[in-house]
C-alpha positions as a printed NumPy array, in Angstrom:
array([[ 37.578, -59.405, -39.02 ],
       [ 38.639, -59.125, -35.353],
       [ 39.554, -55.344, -35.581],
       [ 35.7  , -54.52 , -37.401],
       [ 34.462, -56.811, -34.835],
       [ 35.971, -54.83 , -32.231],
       [ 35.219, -51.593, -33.036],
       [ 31.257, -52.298, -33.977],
       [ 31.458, -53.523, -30.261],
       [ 33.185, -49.901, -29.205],
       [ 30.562, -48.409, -31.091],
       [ 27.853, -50.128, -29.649],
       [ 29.327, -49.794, -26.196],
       [ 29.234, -45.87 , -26.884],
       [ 25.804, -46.049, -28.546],
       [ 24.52 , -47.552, -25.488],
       [ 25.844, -45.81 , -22.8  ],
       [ 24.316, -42.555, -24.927],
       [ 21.248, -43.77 , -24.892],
       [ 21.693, -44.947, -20.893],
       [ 23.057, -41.343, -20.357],
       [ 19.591, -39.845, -22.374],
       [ 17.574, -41.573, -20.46 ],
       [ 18.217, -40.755, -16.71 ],
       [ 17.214, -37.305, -15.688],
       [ 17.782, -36.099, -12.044],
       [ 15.514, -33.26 , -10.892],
       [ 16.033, -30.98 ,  -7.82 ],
       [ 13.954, -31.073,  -5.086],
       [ 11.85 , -28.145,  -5.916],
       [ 11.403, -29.255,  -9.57 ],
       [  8.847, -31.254, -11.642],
       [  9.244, -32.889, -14.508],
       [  6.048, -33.238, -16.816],
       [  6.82 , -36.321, -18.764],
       [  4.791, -37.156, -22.238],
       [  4.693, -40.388, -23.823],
       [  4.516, -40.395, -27.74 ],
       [  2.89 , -36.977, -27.803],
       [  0.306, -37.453, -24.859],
       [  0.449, -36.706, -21.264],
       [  1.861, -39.09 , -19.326],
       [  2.723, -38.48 , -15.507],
       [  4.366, -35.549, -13.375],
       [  8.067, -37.348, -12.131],
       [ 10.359, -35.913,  -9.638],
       [ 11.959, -34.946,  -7.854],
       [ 15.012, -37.117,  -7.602],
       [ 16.173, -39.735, -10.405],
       [ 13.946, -39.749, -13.29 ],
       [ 14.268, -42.71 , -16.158],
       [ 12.854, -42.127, -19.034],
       [ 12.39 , -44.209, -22.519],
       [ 14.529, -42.479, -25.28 ],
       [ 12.639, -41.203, -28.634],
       [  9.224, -42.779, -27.214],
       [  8.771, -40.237, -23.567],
       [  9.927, -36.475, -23.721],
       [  9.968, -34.331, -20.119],
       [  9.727, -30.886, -19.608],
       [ 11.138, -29.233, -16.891],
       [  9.314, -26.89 , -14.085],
       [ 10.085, -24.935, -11.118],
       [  7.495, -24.908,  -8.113],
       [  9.494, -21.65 ,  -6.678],
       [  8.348, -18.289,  -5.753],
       [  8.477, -16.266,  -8.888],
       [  9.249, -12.556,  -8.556],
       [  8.418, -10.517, -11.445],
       [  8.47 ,  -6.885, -12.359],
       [  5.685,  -5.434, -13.724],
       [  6.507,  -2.627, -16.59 ],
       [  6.012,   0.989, -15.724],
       [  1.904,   1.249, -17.41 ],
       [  0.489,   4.12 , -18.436],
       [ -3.238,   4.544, -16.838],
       [ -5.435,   6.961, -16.759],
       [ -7.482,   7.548, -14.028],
       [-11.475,   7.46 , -13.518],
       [-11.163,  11.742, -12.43 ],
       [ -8.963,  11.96 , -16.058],
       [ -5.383,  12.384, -14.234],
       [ -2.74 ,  10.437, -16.199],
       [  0.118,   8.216, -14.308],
       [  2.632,   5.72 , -14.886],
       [  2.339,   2.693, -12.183],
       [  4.104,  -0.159, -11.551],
       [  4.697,  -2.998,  -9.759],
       [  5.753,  -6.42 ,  -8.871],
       [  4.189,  -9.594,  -8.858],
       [  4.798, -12.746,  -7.105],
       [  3.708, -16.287,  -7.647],
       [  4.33 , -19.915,  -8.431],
       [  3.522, -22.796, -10.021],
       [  0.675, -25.513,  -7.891],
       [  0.5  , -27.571, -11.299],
       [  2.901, -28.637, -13.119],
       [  0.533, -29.997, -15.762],
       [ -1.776, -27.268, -16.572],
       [  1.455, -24.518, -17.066],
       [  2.875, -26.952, -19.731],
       [ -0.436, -27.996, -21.295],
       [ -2.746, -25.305, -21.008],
       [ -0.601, -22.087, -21.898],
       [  2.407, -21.655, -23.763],
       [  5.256, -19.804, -21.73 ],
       [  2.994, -19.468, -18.708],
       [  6.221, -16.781, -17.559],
       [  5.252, -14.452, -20.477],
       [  1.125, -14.787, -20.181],
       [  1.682, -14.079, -16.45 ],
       [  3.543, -10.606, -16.839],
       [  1.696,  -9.865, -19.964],
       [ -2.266, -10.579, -17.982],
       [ -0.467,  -8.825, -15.197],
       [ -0.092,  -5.608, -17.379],
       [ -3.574,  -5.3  , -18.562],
       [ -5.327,  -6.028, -15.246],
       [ -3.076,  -3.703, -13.793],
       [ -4.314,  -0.9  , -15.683],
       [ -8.076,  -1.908, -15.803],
       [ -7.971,  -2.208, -12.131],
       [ -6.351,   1.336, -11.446],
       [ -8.545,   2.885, -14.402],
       [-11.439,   2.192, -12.128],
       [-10.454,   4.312,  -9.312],
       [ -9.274,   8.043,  -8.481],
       [ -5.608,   9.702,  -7.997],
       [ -6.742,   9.821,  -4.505],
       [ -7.173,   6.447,  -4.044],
       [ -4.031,   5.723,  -5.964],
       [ -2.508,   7.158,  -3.762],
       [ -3.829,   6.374,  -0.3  ],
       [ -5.568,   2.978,  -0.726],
       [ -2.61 ,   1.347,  -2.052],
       [ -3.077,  -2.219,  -0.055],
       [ -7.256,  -1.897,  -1.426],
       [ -5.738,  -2.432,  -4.691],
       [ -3.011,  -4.341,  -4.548],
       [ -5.534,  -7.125,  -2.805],
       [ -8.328,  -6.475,  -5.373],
       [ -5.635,  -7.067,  -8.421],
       [ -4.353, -10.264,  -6.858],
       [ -7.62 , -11.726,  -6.987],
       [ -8.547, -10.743, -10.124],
       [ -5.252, -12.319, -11.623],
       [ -5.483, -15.284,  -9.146],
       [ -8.471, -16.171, -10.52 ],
       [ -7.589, -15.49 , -13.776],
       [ -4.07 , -17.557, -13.763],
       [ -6.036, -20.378, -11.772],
       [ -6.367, -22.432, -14.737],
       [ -2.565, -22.27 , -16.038],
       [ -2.083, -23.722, -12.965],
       [ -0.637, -20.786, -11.151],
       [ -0.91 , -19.463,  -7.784],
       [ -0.858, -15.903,  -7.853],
       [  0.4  , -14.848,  -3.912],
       [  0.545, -11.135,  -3.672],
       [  1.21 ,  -7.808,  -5.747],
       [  2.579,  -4.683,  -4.717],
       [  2.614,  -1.497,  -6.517],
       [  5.598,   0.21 ,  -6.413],
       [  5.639,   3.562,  -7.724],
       [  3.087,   5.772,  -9.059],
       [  4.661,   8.914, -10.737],
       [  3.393,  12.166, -12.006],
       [  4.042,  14.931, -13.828],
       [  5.19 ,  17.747, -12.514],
       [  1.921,  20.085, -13.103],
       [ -0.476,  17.664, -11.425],
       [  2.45 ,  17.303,  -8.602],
       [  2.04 ,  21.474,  -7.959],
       [ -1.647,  20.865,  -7.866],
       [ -1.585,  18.46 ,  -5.309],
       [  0.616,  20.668,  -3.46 ],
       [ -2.027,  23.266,  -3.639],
       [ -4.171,  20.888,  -2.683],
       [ -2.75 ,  19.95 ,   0.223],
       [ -1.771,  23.422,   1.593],
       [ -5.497,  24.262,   1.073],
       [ -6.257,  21.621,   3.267],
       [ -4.1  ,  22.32 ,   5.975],
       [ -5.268,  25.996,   6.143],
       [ -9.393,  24.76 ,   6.085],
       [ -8.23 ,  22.66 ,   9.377],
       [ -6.207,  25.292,  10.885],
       [ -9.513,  27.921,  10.64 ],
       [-11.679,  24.945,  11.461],
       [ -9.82 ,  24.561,  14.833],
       [ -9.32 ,  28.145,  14.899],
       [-13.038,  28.496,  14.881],
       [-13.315,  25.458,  17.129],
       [-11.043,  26.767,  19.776],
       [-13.097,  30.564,  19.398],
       [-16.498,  29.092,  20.302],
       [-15.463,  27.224,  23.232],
       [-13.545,  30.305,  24.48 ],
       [-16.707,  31.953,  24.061],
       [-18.9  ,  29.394,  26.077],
       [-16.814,  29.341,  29.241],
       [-16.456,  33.558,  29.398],
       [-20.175,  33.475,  29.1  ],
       [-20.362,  30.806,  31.893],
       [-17.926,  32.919,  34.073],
       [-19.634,  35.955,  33.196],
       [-22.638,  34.557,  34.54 ],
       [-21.297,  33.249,  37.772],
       [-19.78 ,  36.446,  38.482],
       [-23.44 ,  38.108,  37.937],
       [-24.524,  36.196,  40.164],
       [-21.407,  36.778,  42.88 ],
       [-20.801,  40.962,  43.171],
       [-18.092,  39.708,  45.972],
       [-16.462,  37.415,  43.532],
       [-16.315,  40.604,  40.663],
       [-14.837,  42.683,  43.001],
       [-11.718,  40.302,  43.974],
       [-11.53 ,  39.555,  39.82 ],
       [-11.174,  43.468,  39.621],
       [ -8.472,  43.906,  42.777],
       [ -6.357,  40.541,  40.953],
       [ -6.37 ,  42.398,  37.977],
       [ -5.095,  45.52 ,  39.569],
       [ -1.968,  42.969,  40.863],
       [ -1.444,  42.078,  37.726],
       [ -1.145,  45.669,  36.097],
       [  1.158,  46.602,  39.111],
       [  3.616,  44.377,  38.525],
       [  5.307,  46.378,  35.652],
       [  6.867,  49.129,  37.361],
       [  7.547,  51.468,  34.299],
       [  4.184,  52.522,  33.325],
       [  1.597,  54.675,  34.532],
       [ -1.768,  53.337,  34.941],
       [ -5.11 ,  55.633,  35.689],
       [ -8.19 ,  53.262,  36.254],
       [-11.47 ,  54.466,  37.528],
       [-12.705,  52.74 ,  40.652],
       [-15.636,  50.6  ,  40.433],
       [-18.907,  51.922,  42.102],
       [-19.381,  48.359,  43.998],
       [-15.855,  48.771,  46.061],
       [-16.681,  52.451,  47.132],
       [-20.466,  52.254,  47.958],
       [-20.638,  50.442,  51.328],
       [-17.928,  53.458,  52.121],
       [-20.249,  56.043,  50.558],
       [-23.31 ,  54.475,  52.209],
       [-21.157,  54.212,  55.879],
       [-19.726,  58.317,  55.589],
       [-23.648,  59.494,  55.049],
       [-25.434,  57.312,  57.502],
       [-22.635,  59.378,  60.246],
       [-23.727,  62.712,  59.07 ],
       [-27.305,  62.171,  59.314]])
């Protein structure tokens, strides 16, 4: 009788430091526990030491970290027709521990699965070209879209990047094309630019030395200095009229 007695004592001994041990929970300081109490919402506990009431509350375990998820490489299509593969990364977290447990079932996989499709309904509205150039447009305008969308899971969606937008290799040698077209428009365009104001000023010169014969006169005799300089050729100019006509005018005034 003493040895059963004993041993039903172990037992219960064991039994109850099981049930002690079941109870107590300990959560770190950036997690929640969502605690239910026969089936219905009870209270968010935590962090720290959590005791709960064995078979009659159940808890379920959260993180409030930054999540950092990759977004699968989609394929979109463009509003000008061009087909890419984009993608990107996401980042968010959890503001209520509640609503991710209650309202949505694996509130990791709805996230990166909404993330997906508003991803490519959000590109799908724009061109290559802004693809391309307006990255940090549509990173913001996705964010909201999915912020406001995950707002009810109780998830706080922080920022998304995209990452990589790649192309095939034909619509790569057309933007190559592209681009070289470009840069020879703006190198006419400034060209053309550079042409016309060339042209204003000689006309303004051209003008003031109209206006000046002296002036003309000392362009022509700078000139000559600079054609004199090289040594090794030979250079016949005719002499201007306006250099030689006071002489002309001075020789024939002393003969008459």
């Amino acid at each position: 009788m003493f040895n059963g007695f004993g041993i039903a004592f172990i037992l219960l001994l064991i039994l109850l430091l099981f049930v002690v041990a079941s109870s107590l929970r300990v959560l770190r300081e950036y997690e929640r526990g969502v605690v239910f109490q026969l089936g219905r919402f009870w209270k968010v506990k935590g962090p720290g030491l959590v005791i709960l009431i064995p078979v009659i509350q159940q808890m379920v375990k959260v993180s409030l970290r930054l999540v950092v998820m990759d977004i699968p490489s989609q394929d979109v299509i463009t509003r000008d027709n061009v087909s890419v593969k984009v993608n990107a990364v996401l980042y968010f977290r959890v503001v209520d521990s509640a609503k991710a447990v209650i309202q949505v079932e694996h509130f990791l996989e709805a996230t990166s699965q909404l993330a997906q499709t508003t991803l490519r309904a959000v590109l799908g509205k724009h061109e290559l070209d802004d693809l391309l150039s307006e990255r940090d447009r549509l990173n913001l305008d996705v964010q909201k879209i999915l912020d406001a969308q995950t707002d009810a899971w109780g998830i706080k969606v922080t920022n998304v990047e995209i990452k990589h937008v790649d192309l095939n290799d034909t619509m790569i040698r057309a933007i190559a094309r592209q681009a070289e077209a470009e840069r020879e428009r703006r190198a006419k365009v400034i060209h053309a630019e550079g042409e016309l104001q060339a042209s204003h000023k000689l006309a303004e010169a051209a003008e003031i030395l109209g206006r000046q014969p002296q002036a003309l006169q000392l362009r022509y005799l700078e000139t000559l200095t600079v054609i004199a300089a090289d040594k090794n050729s030979t250079i016949v100019f005719p002499l201007p009229l306006d250099i030689i006509g006071p002489l002309l005018q001075a020789l024939n005034a002393k003969k008459g």
